[in-house]
Backbone as JSON Lines, residues from 0, in Angstrom:
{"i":0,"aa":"X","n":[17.84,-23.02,12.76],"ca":[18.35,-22.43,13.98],"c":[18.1,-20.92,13.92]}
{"i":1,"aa":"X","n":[17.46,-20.52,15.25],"ca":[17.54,-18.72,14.95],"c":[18.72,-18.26,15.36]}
{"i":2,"aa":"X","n":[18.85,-17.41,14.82],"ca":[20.25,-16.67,15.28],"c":[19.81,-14.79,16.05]}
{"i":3,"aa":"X","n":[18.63,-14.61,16.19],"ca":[17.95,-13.27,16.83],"c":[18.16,-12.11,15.94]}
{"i":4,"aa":"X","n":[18.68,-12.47,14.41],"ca":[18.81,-11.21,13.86],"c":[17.83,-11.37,13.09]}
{"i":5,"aa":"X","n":[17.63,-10.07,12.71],"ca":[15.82,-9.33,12.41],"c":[15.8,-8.99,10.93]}
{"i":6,"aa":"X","n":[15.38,-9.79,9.89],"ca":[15.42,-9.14,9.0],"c":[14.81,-7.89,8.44]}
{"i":7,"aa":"X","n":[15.66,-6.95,6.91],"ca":[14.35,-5.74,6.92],"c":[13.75,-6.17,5.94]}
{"i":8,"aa":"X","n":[12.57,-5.13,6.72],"ca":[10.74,-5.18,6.31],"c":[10.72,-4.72,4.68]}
{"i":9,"aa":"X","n":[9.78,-5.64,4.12],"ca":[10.32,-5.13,3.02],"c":[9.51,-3.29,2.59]}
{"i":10,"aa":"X","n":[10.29,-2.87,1.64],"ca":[9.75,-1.18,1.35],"c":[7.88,-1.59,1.28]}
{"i":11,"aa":"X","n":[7.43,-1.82,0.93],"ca":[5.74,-2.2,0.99],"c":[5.13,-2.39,2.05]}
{"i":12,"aa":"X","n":[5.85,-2.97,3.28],"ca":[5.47,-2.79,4.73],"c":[5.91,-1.59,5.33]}
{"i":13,"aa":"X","n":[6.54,-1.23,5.23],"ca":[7.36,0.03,5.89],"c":[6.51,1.58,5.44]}
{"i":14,"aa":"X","n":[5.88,0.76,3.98],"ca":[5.03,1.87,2.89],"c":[3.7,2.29,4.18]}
{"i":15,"aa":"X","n":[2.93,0.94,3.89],"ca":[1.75,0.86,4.45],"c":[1.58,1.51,5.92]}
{"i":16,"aa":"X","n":[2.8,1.15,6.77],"ca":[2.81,1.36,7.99],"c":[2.45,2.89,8.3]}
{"i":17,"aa":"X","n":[3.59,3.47,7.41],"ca":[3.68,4.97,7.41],"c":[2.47,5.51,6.85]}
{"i":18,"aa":"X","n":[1.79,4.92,5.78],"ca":[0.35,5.4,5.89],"c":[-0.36,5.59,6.68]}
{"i":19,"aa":"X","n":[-0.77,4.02,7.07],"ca":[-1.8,4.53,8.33],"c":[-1.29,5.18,9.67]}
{"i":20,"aa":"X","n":[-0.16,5.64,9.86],"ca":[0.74,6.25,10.98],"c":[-0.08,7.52,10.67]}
{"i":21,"aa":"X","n":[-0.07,8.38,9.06],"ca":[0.11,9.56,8.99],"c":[-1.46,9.53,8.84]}
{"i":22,"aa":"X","n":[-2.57,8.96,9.2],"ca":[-3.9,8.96,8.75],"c":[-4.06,9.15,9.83]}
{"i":23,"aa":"X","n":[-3.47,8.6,11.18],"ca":[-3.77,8.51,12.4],"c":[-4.62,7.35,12.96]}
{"i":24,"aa":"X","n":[-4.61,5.82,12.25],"ca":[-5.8,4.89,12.6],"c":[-4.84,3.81,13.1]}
{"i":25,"aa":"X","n":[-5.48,3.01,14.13],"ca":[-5.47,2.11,14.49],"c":[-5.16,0.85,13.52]}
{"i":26,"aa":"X","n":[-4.64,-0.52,14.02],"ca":[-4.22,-1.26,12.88],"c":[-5.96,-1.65,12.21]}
{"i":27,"aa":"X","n":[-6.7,-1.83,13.36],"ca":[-8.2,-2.12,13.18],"c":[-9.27,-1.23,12.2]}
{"i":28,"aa":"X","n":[-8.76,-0.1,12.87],"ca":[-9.68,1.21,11.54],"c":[-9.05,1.19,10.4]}
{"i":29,"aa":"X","n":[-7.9,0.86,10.49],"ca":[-7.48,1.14,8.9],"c":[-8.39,-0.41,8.1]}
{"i":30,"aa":"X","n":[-8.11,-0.97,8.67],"ca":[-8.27,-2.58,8.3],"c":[-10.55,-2.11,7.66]}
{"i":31,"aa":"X","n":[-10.72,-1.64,8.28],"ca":[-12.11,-1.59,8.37],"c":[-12.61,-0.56,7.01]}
{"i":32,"aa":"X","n":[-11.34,0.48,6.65],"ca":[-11.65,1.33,5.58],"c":[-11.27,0.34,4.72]}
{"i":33,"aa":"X","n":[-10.39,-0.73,4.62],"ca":[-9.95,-1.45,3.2],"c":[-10.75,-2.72,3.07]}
{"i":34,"aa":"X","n":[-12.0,-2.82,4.29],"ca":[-12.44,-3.68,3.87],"c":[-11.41,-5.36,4.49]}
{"i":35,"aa":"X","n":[-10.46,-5.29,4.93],"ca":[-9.99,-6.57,5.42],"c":[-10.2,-6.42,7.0]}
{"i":36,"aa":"X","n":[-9.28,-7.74,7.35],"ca":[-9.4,-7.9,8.94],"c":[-8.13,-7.32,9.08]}
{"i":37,"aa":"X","n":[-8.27,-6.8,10.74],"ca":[-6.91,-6.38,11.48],"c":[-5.82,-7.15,11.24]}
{"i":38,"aa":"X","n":[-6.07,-8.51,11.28],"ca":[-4.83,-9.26,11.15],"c":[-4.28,-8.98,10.18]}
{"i":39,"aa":"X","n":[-4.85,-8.96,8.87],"ca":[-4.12,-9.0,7.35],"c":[-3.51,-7.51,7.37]}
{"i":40,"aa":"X","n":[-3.53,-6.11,8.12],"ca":[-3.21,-5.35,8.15],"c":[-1.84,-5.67,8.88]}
{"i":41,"aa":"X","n":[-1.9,-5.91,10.06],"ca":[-0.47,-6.53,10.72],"c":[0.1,-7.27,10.15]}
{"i":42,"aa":"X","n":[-0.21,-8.8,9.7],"ca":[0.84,-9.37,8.34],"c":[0.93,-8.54,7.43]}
{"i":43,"aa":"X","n":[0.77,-7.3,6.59],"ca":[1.39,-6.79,5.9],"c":[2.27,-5.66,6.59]}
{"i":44,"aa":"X","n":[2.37,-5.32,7.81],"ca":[3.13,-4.15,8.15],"c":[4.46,-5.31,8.88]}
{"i":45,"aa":"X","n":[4.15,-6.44,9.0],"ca":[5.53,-7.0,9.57],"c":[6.06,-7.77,8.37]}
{"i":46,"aa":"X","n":[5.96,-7.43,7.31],"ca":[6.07,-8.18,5.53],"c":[5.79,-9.87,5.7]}
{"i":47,"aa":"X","n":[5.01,-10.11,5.93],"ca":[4.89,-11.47,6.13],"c":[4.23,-11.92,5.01]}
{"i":48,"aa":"X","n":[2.75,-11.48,4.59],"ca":[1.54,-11.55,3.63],"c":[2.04,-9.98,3.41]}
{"i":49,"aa":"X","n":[1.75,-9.69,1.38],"ca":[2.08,-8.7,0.74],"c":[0.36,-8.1,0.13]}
{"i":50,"aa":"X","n":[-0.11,-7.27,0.56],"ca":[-1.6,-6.84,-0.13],"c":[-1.59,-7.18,-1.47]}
{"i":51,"aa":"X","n":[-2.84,-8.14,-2.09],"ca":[-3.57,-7.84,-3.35],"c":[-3.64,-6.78,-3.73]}
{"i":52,"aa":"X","n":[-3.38,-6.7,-5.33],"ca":[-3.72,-5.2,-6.21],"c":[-4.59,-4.36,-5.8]}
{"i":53,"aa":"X","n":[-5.87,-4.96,-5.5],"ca":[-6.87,-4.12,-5.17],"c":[-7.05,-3.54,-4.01]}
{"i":54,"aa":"X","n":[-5.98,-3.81,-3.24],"ca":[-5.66,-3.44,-1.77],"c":[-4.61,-2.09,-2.06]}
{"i":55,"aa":"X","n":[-3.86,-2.16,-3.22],"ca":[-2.77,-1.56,-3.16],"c":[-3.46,0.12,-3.96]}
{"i":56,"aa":"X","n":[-4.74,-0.39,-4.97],"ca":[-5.83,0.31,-5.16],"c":[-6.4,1.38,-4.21]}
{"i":57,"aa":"X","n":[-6.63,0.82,-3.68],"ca":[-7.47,1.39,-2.29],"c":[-6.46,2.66,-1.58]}
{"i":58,"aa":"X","n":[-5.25,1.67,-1.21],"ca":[-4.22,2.2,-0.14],"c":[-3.68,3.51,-1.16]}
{"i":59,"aa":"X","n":[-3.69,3.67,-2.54],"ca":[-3.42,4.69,-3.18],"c":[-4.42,5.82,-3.24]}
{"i":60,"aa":"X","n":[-5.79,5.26,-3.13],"ca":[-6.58,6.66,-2.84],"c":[-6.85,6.98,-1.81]}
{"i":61,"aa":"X","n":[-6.12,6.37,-0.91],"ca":[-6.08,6.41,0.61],"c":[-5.07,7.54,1.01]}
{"i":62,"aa":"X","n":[-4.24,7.34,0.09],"ca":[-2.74,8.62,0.46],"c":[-2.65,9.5,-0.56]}
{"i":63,"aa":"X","n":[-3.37,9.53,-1.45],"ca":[-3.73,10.45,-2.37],"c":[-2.25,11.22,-3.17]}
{"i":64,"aa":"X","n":[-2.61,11.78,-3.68],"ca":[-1.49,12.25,-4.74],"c":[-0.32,12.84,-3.6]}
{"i":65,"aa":"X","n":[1.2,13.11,-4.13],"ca":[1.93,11.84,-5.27],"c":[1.81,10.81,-4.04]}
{"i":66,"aa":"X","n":[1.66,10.3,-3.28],"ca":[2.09,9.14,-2.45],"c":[1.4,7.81,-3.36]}
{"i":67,"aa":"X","n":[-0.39,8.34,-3.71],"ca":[-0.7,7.46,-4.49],"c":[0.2,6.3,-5.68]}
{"i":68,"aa":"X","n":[0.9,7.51,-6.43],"ca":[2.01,6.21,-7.75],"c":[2.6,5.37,-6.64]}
{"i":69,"aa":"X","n":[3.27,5.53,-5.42],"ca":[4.16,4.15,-5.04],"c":[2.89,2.69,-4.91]}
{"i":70,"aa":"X","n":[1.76,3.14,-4.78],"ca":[1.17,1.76,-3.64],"c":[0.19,1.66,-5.45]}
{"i":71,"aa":"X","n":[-0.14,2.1,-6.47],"ca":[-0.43,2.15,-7.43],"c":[0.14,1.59,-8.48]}
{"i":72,"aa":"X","n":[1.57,1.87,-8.47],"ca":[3.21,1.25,-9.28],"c":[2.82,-0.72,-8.74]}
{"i":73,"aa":"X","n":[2.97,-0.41,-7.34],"ca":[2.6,-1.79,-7.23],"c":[2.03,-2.8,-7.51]}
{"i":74,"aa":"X","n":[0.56,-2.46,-8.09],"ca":[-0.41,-3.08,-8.74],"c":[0.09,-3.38,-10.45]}
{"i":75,"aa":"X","n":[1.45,-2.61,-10.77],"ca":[1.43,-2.74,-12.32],"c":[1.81,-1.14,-13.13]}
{"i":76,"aa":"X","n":[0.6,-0.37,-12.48],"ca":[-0.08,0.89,-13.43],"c":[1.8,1.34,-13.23]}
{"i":77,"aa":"X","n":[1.87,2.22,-14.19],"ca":[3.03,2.89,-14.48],"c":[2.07,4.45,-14.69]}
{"i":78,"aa":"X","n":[2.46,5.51,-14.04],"ca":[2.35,7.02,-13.77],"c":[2.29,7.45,-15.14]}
{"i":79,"aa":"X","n":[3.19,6.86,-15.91],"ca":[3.42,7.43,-17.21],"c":[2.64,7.15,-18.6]}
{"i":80,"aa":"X","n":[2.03,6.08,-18.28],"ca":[1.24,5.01,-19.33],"c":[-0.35,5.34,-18.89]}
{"i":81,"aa":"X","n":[-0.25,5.85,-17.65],"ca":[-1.89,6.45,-17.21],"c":[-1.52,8.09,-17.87]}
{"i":82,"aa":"X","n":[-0.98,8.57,-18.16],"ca":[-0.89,10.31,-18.42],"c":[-0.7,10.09,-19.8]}
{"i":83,"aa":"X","n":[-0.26,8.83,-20.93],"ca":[-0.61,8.83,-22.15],"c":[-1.71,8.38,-22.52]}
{"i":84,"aa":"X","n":[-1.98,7.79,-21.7],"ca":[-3.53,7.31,-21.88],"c":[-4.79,8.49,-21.94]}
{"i":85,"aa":"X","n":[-4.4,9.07,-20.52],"ca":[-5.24,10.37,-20.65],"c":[-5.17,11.43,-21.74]}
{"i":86,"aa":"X","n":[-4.15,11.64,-22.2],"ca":[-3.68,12.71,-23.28],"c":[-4.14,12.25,-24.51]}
{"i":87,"aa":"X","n":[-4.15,11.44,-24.89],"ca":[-5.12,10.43,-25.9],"c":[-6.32,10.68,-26.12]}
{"i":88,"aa":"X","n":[-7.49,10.69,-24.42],"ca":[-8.54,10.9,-24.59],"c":[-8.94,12.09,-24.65]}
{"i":89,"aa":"X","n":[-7.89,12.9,-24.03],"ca":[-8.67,14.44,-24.47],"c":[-8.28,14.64,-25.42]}
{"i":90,"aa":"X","n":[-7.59,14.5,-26.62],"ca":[-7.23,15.54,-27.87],"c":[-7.98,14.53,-28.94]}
């Protein structure tokens, strides 16, 4: 039975949305820089379907530093475990 109340979006849709809001693209252009279809852009901004890693990849060098760690965190990587890693290779 519906009852008309709306659940919330989860933080990962709400993420994405505000990305491409602040890029200025269409659900279609954005969809076209990541390589998917429009649709899979709209199922992820109404949390329905959640982007693959390599989507979440993308969408991080898409918003570039710091916005990058949230859609990056997602995939796994931890901010902190990439900056020991690096510190490693230079010394």
């Amino acid at each position: 039975m519906r009852t008309g109340a709306k659940l919330a979006h989860p933080e990962w849709a709400r993420k994405i949305q505000e990305l491409r809001h602040k890029l200025k693209l269409s659900q279609t252009a954005f969809a076209e820089l990541l390589e998917v279809s429009a649709m899979a852009v709209s199922r992820w901004e109404r949390g329905i379907n959640e982007p693959p890693g390599q989507t979440y990849v993308a969408l991080g060098k898409l918003a570039g530093a710091p916005e990058c760690w949230y859609f990056w965190e997602r995939t796994g990587f931890k901010k902190s475990d990439l900056e020991k890693a690096l510190r490693r290779n230079t010394t």
